[in-house]
Backbone as CSV, one residue per row, in Angstrom:
resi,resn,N_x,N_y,N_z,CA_x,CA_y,CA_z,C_x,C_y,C_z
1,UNK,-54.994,-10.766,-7.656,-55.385,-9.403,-7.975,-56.881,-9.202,-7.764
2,UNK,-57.410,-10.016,-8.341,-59.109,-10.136,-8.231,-59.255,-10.138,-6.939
3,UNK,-58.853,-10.879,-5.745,-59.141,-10.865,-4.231,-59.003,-9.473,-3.740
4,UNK,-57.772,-9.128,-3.926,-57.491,-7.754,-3.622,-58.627,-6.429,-3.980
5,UNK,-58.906,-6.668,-5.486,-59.762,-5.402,-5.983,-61.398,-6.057,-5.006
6,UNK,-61.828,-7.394,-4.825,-63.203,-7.289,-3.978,-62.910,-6.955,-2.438
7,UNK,-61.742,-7.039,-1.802,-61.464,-6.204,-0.588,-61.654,-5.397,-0.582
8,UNK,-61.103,-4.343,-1.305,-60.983,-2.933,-1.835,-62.618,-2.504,-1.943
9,UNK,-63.111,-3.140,-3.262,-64.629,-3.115,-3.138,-65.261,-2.546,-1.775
10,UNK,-65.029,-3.753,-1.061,-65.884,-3.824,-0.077,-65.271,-2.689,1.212
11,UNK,-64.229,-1.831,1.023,-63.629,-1.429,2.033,-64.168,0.069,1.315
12,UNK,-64.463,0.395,0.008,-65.195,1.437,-0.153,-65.974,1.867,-0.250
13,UNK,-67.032,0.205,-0.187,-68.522,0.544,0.128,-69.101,1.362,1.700
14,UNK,-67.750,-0.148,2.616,-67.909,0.520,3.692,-68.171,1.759,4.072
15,UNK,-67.078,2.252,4.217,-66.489,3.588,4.103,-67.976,4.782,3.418
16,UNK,-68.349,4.207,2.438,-69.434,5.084,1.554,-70.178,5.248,2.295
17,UNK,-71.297,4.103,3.018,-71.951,3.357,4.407,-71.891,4.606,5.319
18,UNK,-70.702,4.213,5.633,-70.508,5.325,7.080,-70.576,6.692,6.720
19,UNK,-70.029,7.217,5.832,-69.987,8.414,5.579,-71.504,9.032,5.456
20,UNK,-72.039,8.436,4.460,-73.989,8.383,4.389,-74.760,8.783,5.707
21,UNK,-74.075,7.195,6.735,-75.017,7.288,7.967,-74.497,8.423,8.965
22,UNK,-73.100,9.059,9.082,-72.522,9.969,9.788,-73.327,11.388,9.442
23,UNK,-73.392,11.345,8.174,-73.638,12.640,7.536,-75.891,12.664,7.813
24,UNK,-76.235,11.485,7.848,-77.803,11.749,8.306,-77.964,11.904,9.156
25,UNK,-77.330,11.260,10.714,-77.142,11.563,11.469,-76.815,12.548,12.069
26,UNK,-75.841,13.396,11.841,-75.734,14.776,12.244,-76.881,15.783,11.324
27,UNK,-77.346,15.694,10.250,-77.787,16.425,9.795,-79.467,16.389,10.712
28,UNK,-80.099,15.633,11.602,-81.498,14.883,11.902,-80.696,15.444,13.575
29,UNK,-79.666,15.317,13.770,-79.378,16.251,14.844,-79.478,17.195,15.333
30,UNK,-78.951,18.022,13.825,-78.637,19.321,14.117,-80.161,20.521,13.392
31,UNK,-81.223,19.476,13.763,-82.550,20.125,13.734,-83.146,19.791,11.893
32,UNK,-82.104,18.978,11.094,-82.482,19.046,9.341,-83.709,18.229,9.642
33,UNK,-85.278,18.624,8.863,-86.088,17.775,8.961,-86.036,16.471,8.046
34,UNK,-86.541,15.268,8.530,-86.167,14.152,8.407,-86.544,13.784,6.353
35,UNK,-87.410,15.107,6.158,-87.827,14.873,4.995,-86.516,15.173,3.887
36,UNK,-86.070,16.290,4.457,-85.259,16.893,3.569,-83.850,16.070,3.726
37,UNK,-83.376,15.419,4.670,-82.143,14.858,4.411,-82.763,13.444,3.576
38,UNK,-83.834,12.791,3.918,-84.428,11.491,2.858,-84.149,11.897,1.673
39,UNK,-84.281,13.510,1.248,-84.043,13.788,-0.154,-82.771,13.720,-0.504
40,UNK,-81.906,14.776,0.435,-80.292,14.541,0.190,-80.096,13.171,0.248
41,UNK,-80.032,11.916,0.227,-79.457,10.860,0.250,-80.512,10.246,-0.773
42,UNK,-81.081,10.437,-1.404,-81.948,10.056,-2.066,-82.495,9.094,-1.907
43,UNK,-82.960,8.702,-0.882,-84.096,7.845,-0.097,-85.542,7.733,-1.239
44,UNK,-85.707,6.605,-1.881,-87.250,6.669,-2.073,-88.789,6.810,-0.840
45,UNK,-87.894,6.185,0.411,-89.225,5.394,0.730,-88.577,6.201,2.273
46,UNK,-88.927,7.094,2.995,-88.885,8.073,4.193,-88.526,6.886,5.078
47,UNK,-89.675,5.596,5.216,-88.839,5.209,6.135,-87.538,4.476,5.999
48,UNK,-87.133,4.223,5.216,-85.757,3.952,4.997,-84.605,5.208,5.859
49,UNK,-84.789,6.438,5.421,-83.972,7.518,6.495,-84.589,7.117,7.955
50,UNK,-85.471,6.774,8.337,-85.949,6.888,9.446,-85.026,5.544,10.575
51,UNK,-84.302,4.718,9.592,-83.359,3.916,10.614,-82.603,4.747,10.962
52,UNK,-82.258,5.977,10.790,-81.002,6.925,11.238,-81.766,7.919,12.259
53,UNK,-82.682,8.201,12.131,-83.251,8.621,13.187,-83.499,8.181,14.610
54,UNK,-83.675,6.874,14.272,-83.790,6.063,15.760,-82.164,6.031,16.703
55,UNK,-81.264,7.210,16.514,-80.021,6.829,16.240,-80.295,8.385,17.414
56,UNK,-80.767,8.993,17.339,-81.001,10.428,17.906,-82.063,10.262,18.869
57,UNK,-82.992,9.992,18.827,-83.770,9.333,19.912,-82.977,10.134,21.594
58,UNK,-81.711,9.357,21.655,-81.347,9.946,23.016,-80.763,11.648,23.079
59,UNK,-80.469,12.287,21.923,-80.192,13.598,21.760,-81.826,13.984,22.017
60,UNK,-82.699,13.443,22.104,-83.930,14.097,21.597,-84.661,14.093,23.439
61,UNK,-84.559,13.151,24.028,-84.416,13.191,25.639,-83.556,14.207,26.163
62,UNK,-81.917,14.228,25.957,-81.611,15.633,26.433,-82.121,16.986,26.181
63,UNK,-82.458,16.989,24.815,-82.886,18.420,24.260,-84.120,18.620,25.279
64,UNK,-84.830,17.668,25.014,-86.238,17.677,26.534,-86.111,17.878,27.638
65,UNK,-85.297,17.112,28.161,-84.266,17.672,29.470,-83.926,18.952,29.862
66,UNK,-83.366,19.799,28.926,-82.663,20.383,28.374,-84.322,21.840,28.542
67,UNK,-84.845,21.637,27.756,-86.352,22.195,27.519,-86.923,22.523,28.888
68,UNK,-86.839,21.605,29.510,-87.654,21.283,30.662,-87.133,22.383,31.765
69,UNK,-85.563,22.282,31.814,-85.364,22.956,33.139,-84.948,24.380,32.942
70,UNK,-85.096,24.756,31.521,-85.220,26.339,31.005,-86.652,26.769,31.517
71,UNK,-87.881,25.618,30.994,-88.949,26.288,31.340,-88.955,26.717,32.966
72,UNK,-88.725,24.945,33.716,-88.598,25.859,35.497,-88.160,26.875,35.778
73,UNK,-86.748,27.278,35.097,-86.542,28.758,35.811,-87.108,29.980,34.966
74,UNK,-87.052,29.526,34.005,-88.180,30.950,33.857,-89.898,31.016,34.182
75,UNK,-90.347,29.981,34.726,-91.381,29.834,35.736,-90.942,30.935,37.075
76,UNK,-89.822,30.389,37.568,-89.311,30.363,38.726,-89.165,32.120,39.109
77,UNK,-88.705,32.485,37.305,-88.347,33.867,37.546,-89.703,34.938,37.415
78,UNK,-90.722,34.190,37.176,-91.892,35.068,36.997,-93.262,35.178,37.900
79,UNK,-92.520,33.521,38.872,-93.021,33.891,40.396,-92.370,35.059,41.380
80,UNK,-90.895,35.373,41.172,-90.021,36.477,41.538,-90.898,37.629,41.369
């Protein structure tokens, strides 16, 4: 019984884990500043949220990407 309930344990920490890092992750995505989700998860120490950030990094190249070739054409359209 005891084996069973520290499986269990450990299968709802997991689970807790992911849910945490899913939920900072989209939130550091979807533009939440990095301060304010450190608060929602109650982070003492900022860089502690900031391992979830390094997680967006490549959303943060497309958005630039992304940035970049809006500015060309509206360059493009004001040489027109």
């Amino acid at each position: 019984m005891s084996f069973t309930l520290s499986w269990d344990c450990l299968l709802l920490e997991g689970i807790t884990h992911l849910a945490r890092h899913t939920f900072a992750t989209l939130a550091l995505t979807k533009g939440v500043p990095i301060e304010s989700v450190s608060k929602m998860l109650g982070h003492t120490e900022i860089t502690t949220t900031q391992i979830y950030a390094k997680i967006t990094q490549e959303k943060l190249g497309n958005d630039m990407d992304m940035f970049a070739r809006k500015l060309d054409k509206l360059n493009g359209a004001l040489k027109d």
